[in-house]
PLY file of the C-alpha trace (Angstrom):
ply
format ascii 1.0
element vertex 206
property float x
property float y
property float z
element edge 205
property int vertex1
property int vertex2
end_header
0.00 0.00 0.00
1.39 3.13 -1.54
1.36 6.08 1.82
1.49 9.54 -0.19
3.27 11.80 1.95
1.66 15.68 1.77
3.50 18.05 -0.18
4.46 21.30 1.74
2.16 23.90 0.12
4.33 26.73 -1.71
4.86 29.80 -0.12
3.21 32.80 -1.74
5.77 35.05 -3.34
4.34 38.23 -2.02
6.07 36.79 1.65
9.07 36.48 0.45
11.08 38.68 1.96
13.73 38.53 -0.95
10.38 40.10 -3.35
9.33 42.54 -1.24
13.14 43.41 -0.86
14.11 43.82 -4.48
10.35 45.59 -5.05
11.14 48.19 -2.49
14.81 48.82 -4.20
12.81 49.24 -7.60
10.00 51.03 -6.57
13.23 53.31 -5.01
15.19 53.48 -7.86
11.75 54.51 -10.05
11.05 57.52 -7.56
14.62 58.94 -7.32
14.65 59.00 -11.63
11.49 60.99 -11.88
12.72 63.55 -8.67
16.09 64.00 -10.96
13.65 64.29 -14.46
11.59 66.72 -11.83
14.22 68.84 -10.98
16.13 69.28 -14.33
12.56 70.10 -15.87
12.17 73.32 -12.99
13.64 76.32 -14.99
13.82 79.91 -13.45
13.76 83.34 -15.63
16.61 85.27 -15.90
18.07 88.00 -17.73
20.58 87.74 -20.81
22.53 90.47 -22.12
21.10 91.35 -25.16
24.49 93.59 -25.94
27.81 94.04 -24.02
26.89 95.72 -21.23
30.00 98.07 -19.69
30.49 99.16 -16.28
28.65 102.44 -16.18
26.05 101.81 -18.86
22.67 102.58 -17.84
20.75 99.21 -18.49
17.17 99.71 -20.10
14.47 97.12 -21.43
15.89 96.57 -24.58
19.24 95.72 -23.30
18.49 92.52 -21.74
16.26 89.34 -22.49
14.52 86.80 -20.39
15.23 83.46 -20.92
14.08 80.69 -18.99
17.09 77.88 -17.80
17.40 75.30 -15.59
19.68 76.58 -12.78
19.23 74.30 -9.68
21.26 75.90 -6.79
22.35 78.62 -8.45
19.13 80.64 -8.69
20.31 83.48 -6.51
23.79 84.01 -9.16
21.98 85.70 -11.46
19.71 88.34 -11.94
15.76 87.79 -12.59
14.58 90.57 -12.89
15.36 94.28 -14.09
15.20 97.33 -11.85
14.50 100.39 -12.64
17.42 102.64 -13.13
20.16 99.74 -13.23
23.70 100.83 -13.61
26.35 98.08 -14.83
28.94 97.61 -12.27
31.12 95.48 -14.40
31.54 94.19 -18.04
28.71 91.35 -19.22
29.41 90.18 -23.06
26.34 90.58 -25.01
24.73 86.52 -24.61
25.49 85.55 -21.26
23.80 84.93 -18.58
23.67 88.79 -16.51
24.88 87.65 -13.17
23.24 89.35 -10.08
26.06 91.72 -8.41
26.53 92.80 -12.32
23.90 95.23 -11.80
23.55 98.09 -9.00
21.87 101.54 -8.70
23.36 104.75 -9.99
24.10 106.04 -6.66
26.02 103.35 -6.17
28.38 103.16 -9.52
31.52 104.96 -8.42
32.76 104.94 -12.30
31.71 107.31 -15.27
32.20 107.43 -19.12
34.82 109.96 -21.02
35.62 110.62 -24.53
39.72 109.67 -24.72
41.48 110.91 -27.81
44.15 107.97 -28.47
47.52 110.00 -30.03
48.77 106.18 -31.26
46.87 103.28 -32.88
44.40 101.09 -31.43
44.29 97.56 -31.75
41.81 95.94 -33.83
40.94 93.55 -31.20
39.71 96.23 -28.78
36.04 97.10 -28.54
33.48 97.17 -25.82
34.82 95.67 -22.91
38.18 95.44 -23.47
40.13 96.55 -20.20
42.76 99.08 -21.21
45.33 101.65 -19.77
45.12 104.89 -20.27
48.89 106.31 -20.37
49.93 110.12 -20.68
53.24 111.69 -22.21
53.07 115.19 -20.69
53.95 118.30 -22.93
57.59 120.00 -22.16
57.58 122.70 -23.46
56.45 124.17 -26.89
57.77 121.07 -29.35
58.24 117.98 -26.67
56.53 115.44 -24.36
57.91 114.28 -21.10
58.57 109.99 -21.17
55.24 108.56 -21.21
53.73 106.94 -17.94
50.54 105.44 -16.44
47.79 107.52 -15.69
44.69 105.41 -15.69
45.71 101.44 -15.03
42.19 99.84 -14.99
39.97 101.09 -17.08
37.23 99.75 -19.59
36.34 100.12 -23.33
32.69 101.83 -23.68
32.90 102.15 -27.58
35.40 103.49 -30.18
34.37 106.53 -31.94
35.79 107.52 -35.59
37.84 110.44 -35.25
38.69 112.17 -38.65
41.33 114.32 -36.89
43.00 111.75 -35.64
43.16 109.73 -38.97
46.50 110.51 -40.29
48.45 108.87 -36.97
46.47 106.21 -37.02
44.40 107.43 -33.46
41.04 106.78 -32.56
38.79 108.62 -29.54
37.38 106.22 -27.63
34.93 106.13 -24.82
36.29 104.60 -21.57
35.02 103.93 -18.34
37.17 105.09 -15.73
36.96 105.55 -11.74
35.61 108.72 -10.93
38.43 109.33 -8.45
40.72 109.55 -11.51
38.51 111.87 -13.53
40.18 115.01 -12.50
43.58 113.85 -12.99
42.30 112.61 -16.63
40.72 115.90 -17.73
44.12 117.93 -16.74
46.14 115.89 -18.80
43.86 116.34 -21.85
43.72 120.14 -20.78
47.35 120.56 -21.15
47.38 118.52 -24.73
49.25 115.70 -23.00
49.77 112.92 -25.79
47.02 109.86 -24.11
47.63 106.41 -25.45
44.98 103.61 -25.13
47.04 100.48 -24.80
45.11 96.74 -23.96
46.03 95.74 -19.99
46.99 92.30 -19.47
44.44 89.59 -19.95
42.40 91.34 -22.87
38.73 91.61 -22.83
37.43 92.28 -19.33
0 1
1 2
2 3
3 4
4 5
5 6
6 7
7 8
8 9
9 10
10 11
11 12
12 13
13 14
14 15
15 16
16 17
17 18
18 19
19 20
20 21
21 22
22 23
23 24
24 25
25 26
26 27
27 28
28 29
29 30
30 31
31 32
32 33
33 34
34 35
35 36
36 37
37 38
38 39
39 40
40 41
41 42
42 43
43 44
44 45
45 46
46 47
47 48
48 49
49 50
50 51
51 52
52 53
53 54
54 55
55 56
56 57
57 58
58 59
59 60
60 61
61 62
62 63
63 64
64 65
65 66
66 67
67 68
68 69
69 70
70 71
71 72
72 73
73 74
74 75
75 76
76 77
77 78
78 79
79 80
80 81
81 82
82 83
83 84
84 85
85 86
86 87
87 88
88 89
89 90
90 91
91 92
92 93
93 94
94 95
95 96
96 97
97 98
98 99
99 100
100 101
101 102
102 103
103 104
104 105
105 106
106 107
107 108
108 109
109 110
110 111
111 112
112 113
113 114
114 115
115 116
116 117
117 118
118 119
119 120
120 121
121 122
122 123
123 124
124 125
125 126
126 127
127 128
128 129
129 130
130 131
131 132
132 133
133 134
134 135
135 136
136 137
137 138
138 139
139 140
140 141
141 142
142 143
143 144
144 145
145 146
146 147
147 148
148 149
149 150
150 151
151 152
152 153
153 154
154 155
155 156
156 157
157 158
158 159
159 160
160 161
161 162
162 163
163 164
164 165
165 166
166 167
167 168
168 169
169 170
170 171
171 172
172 173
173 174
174 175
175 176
176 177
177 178
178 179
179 180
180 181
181 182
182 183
183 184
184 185
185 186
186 187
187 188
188 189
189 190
190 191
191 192
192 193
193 194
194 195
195 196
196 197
197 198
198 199
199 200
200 201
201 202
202 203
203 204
204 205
């Protein structure tokens, strides 16, 4: 006589802890993709500069663009919004991003713009933004000039202006942003016909 001995009935698969283990580590893995998808999707508005923007330069409307990006942690680096009466502090190439301690108030801008006559040529490769020196030969006398030296050793490319009077030593005027503390010292030299040369600091483009 043939005993059949009872089978030990299966054990459901939703107790095994090795299933609910693994479904917990996909169910995981599932939620942490669509938080990183989340996050990269969350874009904030800021402002582009829709020219080169110069230390000094009033910023209006039509200077800037909003554009929407995906910035994550650095949404307080740039700025989102434009204030009225916003002075560039410092130089922002026309397409990037305008960064937020770029901008300030005109009480606050401790730079202004003059018109410099260059006496000796200008680079091609200097335009807006270029950081320059601004050096002086003083006049002795009635037919010389003292040996050149620095006057102005940080200051900033605004634009460069034709100059017909200039044209036949190669010169250019060109409007540069200097620190109103050197101002004064500036307008004497071009009072007493000093020869000013524009010359590109160190580095290039600011």
């Amino acid at each position: 006589m043939n005993v059949r001995t009872p089978r030990p009935r299966a054990r459901s698969v939703w107790l095994d802890p090795r299933f609910l283990v693994g479904l917990v580590l996909v169910v995981a893995s599932i939620a942490g993709v669509w938080l990183v998808v989340a996050a990269a999707r969350q874009t904030t508005p800021v402002l582009v500069a829709a020219r080169t923007l110069v230390a000094g330069d009033a910023v209006a409307s039509g200077d800037v663009r909003v554009v929407e990006v995906a910035l994550g942690q650095l949404d307080d680096t740039y700025a989102a919004a434009l204030e009225a009466g916003a002075v560039a502090v410092r130089t922002v190439p026309a397409g990037e991003l305008v960064p937020a301690d770029a901008l300030d108030t005109a009480e606050a801008v401790r730079t202004t713009t003059v018109v410099v006559p260059s006496s000796t040529a200008v680079p091609a490769s200097v335009g807006p933004g270029t950081r320059v020196e601004l050096w002086v030969a003083p006049r002795a006398g009635q037919d010389g000039y003292e040996t050149p030296r620095i006057l102005i050793a940080d200051a900033t490319v605004a634009a460069v202006v034709a100059d017909d009077s200039l044209v036949a030593t190669g010169g250019v005027s060109l409007e540069v942003v200097v620190p109103r503390s050197d101002v004064a010292a500036l307008l004497e030299a071009l009072a007493d016909e000093g020869l000013i040369s524009v010359v590109p600091a160190t580095g290039g483009a600011g």
